[in-house]
N, C-alpha and C positions, 0 to 999 in steps of 0.2 A: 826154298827159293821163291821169291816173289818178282813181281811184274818189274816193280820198282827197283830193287836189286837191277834186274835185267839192262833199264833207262838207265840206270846209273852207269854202266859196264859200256854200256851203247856209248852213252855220250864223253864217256873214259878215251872210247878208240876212237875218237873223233877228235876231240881235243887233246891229247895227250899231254895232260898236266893235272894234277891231283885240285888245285886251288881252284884253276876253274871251272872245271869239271863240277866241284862242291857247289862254287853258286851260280852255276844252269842250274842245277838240281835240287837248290834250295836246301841243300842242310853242310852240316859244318867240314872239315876236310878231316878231322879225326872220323865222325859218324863214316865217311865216305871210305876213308882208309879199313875200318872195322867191317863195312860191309862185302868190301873187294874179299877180307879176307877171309868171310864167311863163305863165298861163293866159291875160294880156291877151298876151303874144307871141303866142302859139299862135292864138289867135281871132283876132288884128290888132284888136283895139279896146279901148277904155281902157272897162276894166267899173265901175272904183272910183273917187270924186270924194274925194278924201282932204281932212281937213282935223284940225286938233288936238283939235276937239269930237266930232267926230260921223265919221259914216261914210254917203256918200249914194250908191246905186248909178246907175252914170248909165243911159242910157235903153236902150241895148247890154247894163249890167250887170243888169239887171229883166228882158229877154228871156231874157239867158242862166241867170238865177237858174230860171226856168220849165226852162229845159234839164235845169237841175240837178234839182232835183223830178223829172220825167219820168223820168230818166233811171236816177235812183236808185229811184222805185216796180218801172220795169219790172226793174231789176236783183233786187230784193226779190221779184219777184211769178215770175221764171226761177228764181232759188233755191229758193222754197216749191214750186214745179212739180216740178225735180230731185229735191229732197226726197221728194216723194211719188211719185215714179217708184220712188226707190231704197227706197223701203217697200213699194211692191207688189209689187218684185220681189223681196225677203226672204226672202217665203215665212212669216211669223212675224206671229203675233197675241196681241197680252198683254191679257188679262182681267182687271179690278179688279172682286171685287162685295164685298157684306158679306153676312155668315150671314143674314141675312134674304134672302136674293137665293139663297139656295143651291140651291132645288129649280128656279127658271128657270132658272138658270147651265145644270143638266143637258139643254140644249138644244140646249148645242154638240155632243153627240153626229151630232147629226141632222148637222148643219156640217162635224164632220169624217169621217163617213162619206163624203160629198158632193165633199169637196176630203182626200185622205190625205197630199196633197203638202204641206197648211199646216200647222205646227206651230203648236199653242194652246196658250198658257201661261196658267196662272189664277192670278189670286194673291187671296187672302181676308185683308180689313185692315177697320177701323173705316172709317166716311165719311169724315170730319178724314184720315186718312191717304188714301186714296182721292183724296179731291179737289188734296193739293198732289200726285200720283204723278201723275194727270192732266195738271197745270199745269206740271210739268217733263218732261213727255211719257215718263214711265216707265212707262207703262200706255195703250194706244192707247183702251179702253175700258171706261166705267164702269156697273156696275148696284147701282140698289139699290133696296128699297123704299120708296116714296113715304112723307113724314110732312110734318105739317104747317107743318115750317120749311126744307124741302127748297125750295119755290119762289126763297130769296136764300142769295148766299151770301158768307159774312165777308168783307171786307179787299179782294177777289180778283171781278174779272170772268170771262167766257167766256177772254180772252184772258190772263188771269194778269196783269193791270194791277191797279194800286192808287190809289184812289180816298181823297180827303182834304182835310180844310174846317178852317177854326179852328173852335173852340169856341162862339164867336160867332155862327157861320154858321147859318142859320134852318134848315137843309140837314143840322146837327148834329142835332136833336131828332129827327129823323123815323127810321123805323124801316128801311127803303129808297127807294132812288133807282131811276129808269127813265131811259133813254138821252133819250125824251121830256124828261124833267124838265133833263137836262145839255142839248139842244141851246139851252136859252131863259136859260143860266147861261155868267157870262165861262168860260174855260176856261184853265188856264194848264195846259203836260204840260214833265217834265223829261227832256234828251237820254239817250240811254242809249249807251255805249262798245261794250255789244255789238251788232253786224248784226240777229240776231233778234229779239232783244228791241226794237229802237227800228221795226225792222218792225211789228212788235207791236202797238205804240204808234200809229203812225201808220194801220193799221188802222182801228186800234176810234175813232183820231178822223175817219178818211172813215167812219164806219160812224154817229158821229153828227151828221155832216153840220158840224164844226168846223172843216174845213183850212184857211180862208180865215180864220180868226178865231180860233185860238189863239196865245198868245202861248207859244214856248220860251224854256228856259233853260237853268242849272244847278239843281240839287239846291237847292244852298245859297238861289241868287237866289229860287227858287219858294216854297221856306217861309218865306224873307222877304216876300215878296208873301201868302200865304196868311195868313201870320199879322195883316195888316193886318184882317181880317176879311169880303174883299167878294169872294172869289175862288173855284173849286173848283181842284183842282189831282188832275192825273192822273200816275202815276209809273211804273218798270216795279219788279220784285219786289227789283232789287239796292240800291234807295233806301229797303227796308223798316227795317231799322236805323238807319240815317240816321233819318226820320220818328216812330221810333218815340222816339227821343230826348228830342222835345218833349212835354211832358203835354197842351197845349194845343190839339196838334194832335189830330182826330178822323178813323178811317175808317169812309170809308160802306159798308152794305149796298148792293150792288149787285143790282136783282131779276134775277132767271135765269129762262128759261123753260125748261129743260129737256124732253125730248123722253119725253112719259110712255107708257106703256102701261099699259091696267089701272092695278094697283097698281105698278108699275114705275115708276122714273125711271132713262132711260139719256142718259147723257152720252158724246160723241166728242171728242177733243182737235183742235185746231186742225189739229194736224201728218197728222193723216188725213181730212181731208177730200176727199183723191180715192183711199182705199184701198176698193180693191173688196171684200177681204175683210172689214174693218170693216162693209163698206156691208151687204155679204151678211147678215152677222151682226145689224144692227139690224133688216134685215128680217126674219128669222127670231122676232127677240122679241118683235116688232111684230107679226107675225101676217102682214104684208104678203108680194108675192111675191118670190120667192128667188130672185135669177141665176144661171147659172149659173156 
């Protein structure tokens, strides 16, 4: 039984049709049909109730679907763990601020006095550059000075998702959105080919409480549904092209609450959220206390 097997059977009970099911998952509907029925060998029970219309999991196939979920969060949530194992052990901390940010920045002094063994890289760029060097984790850490459109930001959540309504959508006029406002809206989110990114994704939709009630798909399928008018649709950054294609489609402001100090706003990227040296560092700008 492999991982793949598992995405496959995932994106089975989500979509429930053999065709397209095969190309989310990039191989033929023969290979797809040979591997369901590998996975019914292997378990000894008949998971998929076949028929020419539809696709109905049987009762064995709805348990093991949960397997699958489970199975794939804990694999997602071991990698993100590895990950930040092999960050802390680095030894390496990369600094994004903008010129306004430039006399706190001189705080990592104090930082690398404290630890001589961590290299600190700073790099000085606009916000707009700052914020995608963030979301592609080129920068573990962001500072800048607070203004007063710093609270939302463009196109782009915490987790570097992208957020998008028709024109139509009541959802379109407003200036941003709050996770509040998406748990009480259908949801529809598009699969993504890569591991991290579809992690990503599936995140920030446990985070607004939608895993029970979003409907996936493809790319294609979801801006055809959006474009109907009664949908919000969540996507990860490699659909941006794609989406942007359509005039009619609209992205929303996502609100952000970033982590202020003073005049400060500091931002941390996903991929360090157990980097002790990052954590050091927010404490230091934060005033709070420092570990050592």
């Amino acid at each position: 039984m492999r991982f793949e097997q598992l995405k496959q059977f995932l994106a089975l009970g989500s979509l429930r049709h053999f065709r397209q099911t095969a190309e989310q998952t990039n191989i033929s509907t023969s290979a797809l049909t040979r591997s369901i029925q590998t996975l019914e060998e292997e378990v000894g029970h008949q998971l998929v109730s076949r028929s020419t219309r539809s696709v109905v999991l049987t009762r064995e196939g709805e348990r093991f679907l949960k397997f699958c979920q489970n199975t794939l969060e804990s694999y997602h949530d071991t990698r993100k763990h590895l990950d930040n194992l092999q960050l802390n052990d680095s030894q390496n901390v990369t600094i994004g601020y903008t010129f306004a940010a430039v006399e706190q920045v001189s705080l990592c002094a104090q930082f690398m006095a404290r630890h001589p063994d961590v290299k600190v890289n700073m790099r000085l760029y606009s916000k707009d550059v700052l914020d995608t060097l963030l979301q592609n984790a080129d920068i573990d850490l962001y500072i800048n000075k607070n203004t007063a459109t710093d609270g939302a930001m463009r196109a782009h959540f915490t987790h570097g998702l992208v957020i998008f309504v028709h024109n139509s959508h009541p959802l379109a006029a407003t200036q941003s959105v709050s996770t509040i406002t998406l748990q009480h809206c259908p949801l529809l989110g598009c699969f993504s080919q890569t591991l991290s990114l579809q992690a990503r994704l599936e995140e920030a939709v446990k985070e607004m409480h939608k895993s029970n009630d979003i409907r996936l798909g493809s790319i294609n399928e979801i801006i055809n549904y959006v474009r109907q008018g009664n949908a919000i649709a969540i996507a990860t950054p490699e659909h941006l092209e794609r989406i942007e294609l359509h005039d009619e489609l609209v992205q929303i402001t996502f609100e952000q609450a970033p982590q202020v100090s003073n005049d400060l706003i500091i931002k941390t990227g996903e991929h360090t959220a157990d980097n002790v040296h990052v954590n050091n560092l927010v404490s230091l700008f934060t005033g709070t206390t420092l570990s050592a």
